[in-house]
Each structure stands twice: as C-alpha cells, then as structure tokens.
C-alpha positions as CSV (number, residue, x, y, z in Angstrom):
1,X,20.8,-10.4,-4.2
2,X,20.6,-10.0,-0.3
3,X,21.2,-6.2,-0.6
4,X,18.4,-5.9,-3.5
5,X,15.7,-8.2,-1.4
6,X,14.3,-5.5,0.4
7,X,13.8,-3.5,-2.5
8,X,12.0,-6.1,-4.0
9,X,9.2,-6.8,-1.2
10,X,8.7,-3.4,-1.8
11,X,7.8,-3.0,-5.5
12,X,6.1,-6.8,-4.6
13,X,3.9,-5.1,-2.1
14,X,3.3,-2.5,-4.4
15,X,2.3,-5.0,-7.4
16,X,0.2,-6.4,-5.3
17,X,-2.1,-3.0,-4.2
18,X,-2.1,-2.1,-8.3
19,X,-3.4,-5.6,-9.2
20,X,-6.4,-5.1,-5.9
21,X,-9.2,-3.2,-8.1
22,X,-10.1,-2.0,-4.2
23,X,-7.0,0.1,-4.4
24,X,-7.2,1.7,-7.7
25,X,-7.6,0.7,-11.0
26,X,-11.7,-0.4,-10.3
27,X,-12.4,3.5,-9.8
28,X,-10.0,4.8,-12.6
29,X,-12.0,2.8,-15.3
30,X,-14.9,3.5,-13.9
31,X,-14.2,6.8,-14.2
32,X,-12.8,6.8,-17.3
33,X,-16.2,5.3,-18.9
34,X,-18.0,7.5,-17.0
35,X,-16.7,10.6,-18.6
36,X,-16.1,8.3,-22.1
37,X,-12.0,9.6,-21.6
38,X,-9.2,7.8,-21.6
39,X,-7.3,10.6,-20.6
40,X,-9.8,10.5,-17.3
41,X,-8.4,7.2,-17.0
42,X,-4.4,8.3,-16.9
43,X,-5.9,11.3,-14.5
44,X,-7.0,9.8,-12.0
45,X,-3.9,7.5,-11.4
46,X,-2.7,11.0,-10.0
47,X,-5.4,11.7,-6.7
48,X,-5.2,7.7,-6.5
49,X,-1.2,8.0,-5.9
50,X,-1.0,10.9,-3.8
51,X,-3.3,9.5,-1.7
52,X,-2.0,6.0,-1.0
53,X,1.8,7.8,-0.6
54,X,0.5,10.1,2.4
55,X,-1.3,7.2,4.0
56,X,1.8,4.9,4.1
57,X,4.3,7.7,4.6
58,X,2.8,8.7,7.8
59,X,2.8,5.4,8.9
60,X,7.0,4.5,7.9
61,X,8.0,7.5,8.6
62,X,5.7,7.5,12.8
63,X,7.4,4.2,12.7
64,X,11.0,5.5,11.9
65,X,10.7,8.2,14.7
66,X,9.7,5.9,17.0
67,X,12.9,3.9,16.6
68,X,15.0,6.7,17.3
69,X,13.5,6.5,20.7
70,X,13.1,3.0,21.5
71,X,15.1,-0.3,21.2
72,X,14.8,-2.3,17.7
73,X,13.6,-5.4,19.0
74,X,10.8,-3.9,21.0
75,X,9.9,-1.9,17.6
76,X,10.1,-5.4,15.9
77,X,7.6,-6.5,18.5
78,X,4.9,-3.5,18.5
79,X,5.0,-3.7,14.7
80,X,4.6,-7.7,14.8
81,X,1.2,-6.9,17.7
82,X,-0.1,-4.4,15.7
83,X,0.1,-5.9,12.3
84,X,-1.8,-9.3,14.2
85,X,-4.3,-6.5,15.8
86,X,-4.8,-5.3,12.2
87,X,-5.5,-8.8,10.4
88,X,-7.9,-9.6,13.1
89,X,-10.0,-6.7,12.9
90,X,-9.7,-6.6,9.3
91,X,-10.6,-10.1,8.9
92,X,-13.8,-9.7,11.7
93,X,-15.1,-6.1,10.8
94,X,-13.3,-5.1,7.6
95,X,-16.1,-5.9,5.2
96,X,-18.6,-3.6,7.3
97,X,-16.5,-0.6,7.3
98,X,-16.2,0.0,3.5
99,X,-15.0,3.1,2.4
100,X,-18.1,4.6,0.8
101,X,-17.6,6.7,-2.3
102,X,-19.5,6.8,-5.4
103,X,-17.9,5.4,-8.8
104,X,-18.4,8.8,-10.4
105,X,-16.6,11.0,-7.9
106,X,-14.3,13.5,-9.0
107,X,-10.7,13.7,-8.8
108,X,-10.7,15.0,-4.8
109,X,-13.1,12.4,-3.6
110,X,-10.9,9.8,-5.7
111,X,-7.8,11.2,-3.5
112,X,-9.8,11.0,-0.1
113,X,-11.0,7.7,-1.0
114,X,-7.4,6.3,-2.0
115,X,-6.2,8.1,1.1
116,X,-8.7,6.5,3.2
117,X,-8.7,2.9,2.0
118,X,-5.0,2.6,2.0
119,X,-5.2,3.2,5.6
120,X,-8.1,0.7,6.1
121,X,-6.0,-1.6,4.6
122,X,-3.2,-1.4,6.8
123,X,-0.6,-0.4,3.5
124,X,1.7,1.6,5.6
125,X,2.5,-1.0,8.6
126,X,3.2,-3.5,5.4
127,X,6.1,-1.2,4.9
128,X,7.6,-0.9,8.4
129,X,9.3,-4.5,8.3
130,X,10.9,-3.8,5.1
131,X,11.9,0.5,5.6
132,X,13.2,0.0,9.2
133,X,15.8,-2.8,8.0
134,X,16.5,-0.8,5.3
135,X,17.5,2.3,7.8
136,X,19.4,0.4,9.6
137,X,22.0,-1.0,6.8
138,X,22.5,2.4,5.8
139,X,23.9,3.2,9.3
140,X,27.6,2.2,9.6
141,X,26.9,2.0,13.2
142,X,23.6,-0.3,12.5
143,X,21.4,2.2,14.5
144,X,18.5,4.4,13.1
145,X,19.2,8.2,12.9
146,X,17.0,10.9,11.9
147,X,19.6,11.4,8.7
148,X,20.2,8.2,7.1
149,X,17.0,6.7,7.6
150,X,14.2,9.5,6.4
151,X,15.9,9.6,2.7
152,X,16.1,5.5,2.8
153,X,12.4,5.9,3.8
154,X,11.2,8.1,1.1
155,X,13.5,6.1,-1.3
156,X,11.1,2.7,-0.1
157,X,8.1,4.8,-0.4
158,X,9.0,5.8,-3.8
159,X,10.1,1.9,-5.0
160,X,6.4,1.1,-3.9
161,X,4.7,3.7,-5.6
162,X,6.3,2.9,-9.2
163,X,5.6,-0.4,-8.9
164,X,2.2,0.2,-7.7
165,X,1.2,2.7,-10.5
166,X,3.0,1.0,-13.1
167,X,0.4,-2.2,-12.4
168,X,-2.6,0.1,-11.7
169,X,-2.0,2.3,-15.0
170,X,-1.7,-1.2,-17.1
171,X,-4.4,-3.1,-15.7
172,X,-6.9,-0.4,-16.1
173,X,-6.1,0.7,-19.9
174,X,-6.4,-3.1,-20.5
175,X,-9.5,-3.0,-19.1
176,X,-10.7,0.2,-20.2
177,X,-9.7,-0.5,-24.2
178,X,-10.1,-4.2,-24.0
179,X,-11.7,-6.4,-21.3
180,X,-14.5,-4.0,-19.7
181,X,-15.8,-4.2,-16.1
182,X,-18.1,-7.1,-17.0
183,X,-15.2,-9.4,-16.6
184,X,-15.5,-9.0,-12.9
185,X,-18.2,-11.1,-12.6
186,X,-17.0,-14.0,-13.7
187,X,-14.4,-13.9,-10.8
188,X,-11.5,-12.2,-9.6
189,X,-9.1,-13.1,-6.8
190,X,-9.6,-12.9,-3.3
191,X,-7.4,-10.0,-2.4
192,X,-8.3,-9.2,1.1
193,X,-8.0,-13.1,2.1
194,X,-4.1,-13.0,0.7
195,X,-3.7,-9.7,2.1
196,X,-5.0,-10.6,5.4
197,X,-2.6,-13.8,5.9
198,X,0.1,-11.3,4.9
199,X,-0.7,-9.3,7.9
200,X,-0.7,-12.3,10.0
201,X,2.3,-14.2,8.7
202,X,4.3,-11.0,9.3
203,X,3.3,-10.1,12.3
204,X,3.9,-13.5,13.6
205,X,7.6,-13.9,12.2
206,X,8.3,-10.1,13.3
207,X,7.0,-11.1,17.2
208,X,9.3,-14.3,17.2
C-alpha cells in the first residue's frame, strides 16, 4: 500500500483537474453544444490533453534534471519555496490573469488554452513532490539518474492523465446529455480555494 501511494496522489491529482470545469470539461460541453456534436465533445478531450501533458511534463521532467545536479533536500526545499510563491500569487493575482479564450474556439485555441491554464495553475510543480520520490525508489542506489527516473516520470505523467481524462470525459457527457450548463449557477465548488491550500500545505511540509 506504501509502494502504490504515490501512484495514487497521482491519479488523485488528476481527479481533481477533470472534476475543475476551469481545466476542461466547461469548454468541451460548451463546445459540444456549440457545434450540436457529441462527437465535438469526445474531440476536444484530445487538444485539452495534450495540452495539460506538455505543461506538467516540462515542469517534472526541468525538475528531474535539476536533481541530477543538485542535492535532494535542497530540491525538496526550492520545490517547497516555489510552490508557497505559487499559492501566494495565485491566491493575490490569480483571478486577474484569466486565461482569455472564447467558448467557441476551435480545437487549436482549445489546446493553447489547456496548455496555458495548466501552467497558470501551477499542475506541473503538483507533480514534482510525488515524480521525484518516485525516481528515487527506482534507483537501487536511492539517487536520481537520467535513466531510471525520465521513464518513472513519464509513467507519473501518464497515471495523471488517465485519471484526469477519465473524470473530464465523464463529467462532460453527463452534462452534455443530461444536466446542461445551467446547473452551474446554482453552485459548484470552490476549486481554486482547495487547490490553492494544496499548494500551500505542500509547500510547507516539503520546506520542513
């Protein structure tokens, strides 16, 4: 259950961006009602997923070369700072740097946008706690190498995604077929309050 933990703050974190409308599903339904397809709506789970994969596997995998160069507890610490930094700014100036892209946009746009807002969210250092761990175990010698720890990397990567698209392709067919966007108004969870306390809480325990 130890060995398995990792894996499953992974697909978590990944459950948690499908179930945010801000990282998905929102623009796929709208989409999809746009255009009156439901196919439109399975589409454009696509640009949606190739964009949130580049933005947080630029991010693990920066992360893992920098721990080939540098000591694991300072690592641990500049994660910890920046992940603090990040809660702070998103929680001061987040809301007036919205990524701006019309509900109608096509499938590039919808990449860009997932690309864009992934990295406004800070999806990518969420990961670096969990992947650089992970790297580690799979070294007998409990150090990172450039070997063991990029296919452990793209194996976290990949765990996140399936969760992630597994939630957003769910939700939004539910909501397409059955619920409709008008259930938005009558409230929805605070996503960007959990998700900055997540940010916080792990940048604190990573810094002490």
């Amino acid at each position: 259950m130890v060995a398995m933990s990792p894996w499953l703050v992974l697909a978590g974190l990944g459950v948690f961006h499908g179930l945010n409308p801000a990282t998905g599903w929102l623009f796929a339904v709208a989409l999809g009602l746009h255009r009156r397809s439901r196919k439109t709506v399975f589409l454009s789970v696509i640009p949606i997923a190739i964009g949130h994969a580049i933005s947080i596997a630029v991010v693990a995998f920066l992360a893992v070369l920098l721990g080939l160069i540098i000591d694991q507890r300072v690592l641990e610490i500049i994660a910890g700072a920046v992940l603090l930094a990040w809660a702070v700014y998103y929680a001061t100036y987040g809301h007036r740097h919205r990524v701006r892209v019309g509900m109608t946009t096509g499938m590039t746009g919808l990449g860009l946008w997932s690309f864009l807002m992934a990295t406004a969210h800070g999806a990518g250092l969420m990961l670096v706690p969990v992947v650089i761990p992970l790297c580690l175990s799979a070294s007998p010698a409990k150090e990172l190498t450039a070997a063991g720890s990029l296919p452990i990397a793209l194996a976290a990567i990949g765990t996140h995604m399936a969760a992630m698209l597994a939630v957003i392709l769910l939700v939004a067919i539910a909501v397409y077929d059955w619920f409709g966007l008008a259930f938005l108004r009558r409230g929805w969870i605070n996503f960007d309050a959990i998700w900055i306390a997540a940010l916080a809480i792990t940048g604190i325990v990573l810094i002490a």
